[in-house]
C-alpha positions as CSV (number, residue, x, y, z in Angstrom):
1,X,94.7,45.7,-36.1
2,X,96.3,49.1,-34.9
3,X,99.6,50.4,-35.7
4,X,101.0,49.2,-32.5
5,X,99.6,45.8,-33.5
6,X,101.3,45.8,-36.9
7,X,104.6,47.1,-35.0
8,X,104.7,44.2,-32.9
9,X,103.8,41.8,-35.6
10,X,107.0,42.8,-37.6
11,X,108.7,42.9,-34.6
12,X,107.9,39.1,-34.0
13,X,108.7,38.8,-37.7
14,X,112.3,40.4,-37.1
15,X,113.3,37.6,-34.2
16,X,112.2,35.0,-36.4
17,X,114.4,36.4,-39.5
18,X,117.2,36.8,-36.4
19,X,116.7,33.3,-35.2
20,X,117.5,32.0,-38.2
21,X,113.5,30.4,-38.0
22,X,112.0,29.0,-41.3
23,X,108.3,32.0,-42.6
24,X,105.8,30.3,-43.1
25,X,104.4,30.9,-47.3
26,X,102.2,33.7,-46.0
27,X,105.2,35.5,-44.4
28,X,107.4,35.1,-47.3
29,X,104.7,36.9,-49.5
30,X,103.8,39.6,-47.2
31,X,107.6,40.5,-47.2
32,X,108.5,39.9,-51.0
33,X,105.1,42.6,-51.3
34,X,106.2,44.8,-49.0
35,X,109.7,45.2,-49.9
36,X,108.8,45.3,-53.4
37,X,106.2,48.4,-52.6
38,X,108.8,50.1,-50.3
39,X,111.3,49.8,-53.4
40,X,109.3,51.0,-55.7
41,X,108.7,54.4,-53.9
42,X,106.1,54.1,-51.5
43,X,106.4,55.1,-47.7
44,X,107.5,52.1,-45.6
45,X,105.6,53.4,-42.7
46,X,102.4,53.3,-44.8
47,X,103.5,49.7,-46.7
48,X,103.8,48.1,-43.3
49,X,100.9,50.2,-41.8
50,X,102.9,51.4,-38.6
51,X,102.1,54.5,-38.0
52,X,98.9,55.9,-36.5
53,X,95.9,56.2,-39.0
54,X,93.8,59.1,-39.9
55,X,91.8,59.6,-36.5
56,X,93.6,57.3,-34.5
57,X,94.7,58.7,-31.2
58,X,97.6,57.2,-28.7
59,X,95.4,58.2,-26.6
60,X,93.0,55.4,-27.8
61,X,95.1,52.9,-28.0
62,X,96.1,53.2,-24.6
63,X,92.7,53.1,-23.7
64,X,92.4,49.6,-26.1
65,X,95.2,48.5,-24.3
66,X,94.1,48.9,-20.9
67,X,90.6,47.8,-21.8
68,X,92.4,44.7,-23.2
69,X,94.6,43.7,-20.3
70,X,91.4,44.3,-17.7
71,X,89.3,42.0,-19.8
72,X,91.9,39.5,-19.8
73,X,91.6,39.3,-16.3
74,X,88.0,39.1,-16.0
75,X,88.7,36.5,-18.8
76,X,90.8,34.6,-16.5
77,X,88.5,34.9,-13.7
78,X,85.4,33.9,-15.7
79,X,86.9,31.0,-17.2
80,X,89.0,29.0,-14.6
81,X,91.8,26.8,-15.2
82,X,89.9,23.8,-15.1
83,X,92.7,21.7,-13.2
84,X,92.6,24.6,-10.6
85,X,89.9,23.7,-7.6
86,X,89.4,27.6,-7.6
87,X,85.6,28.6,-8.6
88,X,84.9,30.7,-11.8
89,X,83.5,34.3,-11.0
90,X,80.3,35.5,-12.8
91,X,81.4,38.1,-15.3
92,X,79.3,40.7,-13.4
93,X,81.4,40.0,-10.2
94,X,84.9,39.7,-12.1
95,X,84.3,43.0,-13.6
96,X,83.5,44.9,-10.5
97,X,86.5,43.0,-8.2
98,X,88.3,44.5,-11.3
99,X,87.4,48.3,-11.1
100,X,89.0,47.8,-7.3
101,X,92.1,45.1,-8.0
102,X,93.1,45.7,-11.8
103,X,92.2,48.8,-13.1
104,X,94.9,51.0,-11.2
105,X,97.5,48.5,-12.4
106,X,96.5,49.0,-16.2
107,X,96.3,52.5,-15.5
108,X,99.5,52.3,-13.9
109,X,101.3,50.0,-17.2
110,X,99.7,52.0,-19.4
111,X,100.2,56.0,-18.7
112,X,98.7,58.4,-20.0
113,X,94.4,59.2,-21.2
114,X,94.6,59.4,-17.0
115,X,90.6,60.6,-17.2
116,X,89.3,57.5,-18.4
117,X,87.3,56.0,-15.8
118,X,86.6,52.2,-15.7
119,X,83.9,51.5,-13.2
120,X,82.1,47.9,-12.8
121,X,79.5,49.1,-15.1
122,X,81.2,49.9,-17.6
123,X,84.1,47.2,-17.7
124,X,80.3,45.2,-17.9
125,X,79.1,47.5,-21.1
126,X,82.4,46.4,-22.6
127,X,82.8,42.9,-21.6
128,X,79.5,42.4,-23.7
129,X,80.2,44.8,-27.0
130,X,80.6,42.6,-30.1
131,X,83.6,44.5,-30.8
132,X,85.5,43.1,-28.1
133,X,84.7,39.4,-28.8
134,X,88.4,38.6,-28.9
135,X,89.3,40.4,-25.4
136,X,86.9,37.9,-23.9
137,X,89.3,35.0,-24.1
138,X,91.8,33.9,-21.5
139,X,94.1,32.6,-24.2
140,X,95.8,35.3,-25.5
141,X,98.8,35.4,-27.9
142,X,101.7,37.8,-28.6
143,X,100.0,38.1,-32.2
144,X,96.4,38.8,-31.4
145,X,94.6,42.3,-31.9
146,X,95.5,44.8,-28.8
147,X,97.5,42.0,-27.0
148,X,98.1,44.0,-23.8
149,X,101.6,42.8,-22.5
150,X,103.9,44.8,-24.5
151,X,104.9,48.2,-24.2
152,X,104.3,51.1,-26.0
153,X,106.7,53.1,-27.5
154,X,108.2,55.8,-25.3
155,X,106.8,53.8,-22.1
156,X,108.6,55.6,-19.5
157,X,108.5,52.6,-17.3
């Protein structure tokens, strides 16, 4: 998980608490640690890990997000709804229809890192890299790693 991933975590975290909602064991813990680490003199923004790491570029991570909310849609594609009588896409056609119909709207959620390019070829190259296993899903959750439908800070949008 990225810093923007932890922000939005303990943002989720802060409309339970709001809500009034019962944390589950593991939440309870994760605060009691974190508030105890914070207290006892270390930086919050380290404790809760939200802001950007050594190397780690907005840049990237606009890139990740993009990346994550193209996939999505070739995910969606791929894997039909299967009570819908509309026919699945191959993932070689979803990610090409998606350098034409998706990619400019990413672009256009996500400004900024304007010179990455995201042809059919390489939405392909990334569709199949290991390391984005968990874009390749159509389920996606307001807690999963580079969930693409929530702003970044300072979106000018």
């Amino acid at each position: 998980m990225n810093s923007l991933d932890h922000r939005r975590a303990l943002l989720d975290l802060a409309y339970q608490l709001d809500r009034g909602e019962d944390l589950s064991e593991e939440q309870k813990k994760f605060l009691a640690f974190a508030i105890y680490r914070v207290a006892t003199g270390e930086n919050a923004n380290k404790v809760f890990q939200t802001q950007l790491r050594r190397g780690e570029k907005l840049s990237a991570l606009i890139d990740r997000r993009r990346m994550s909310m193209i996939l999505h849609w070739v995910a969606c594609q791929v894997y039909s709804d299967p009570n819908s009588s509309r026919k699945a896409m191959s993932v070689e056609e979803a990610c090409y229809l998606a350098e034409e119909l998706v990619t400019s709207k990413a672009k256009k959620a996500f400004p900024g890192a304007d010179n990455r390019k995201y042809s059919g070829d390489y939405l392909l190259r990334c569709w199949s890299d290991p390391a984005n296993a968990h874009l390749r899903s159509p389920d996606r959750s307001w807690l999963d790693p580079d969930f693409p439908y929530y702003p970044i800070e300072g979106d000018t949008k």
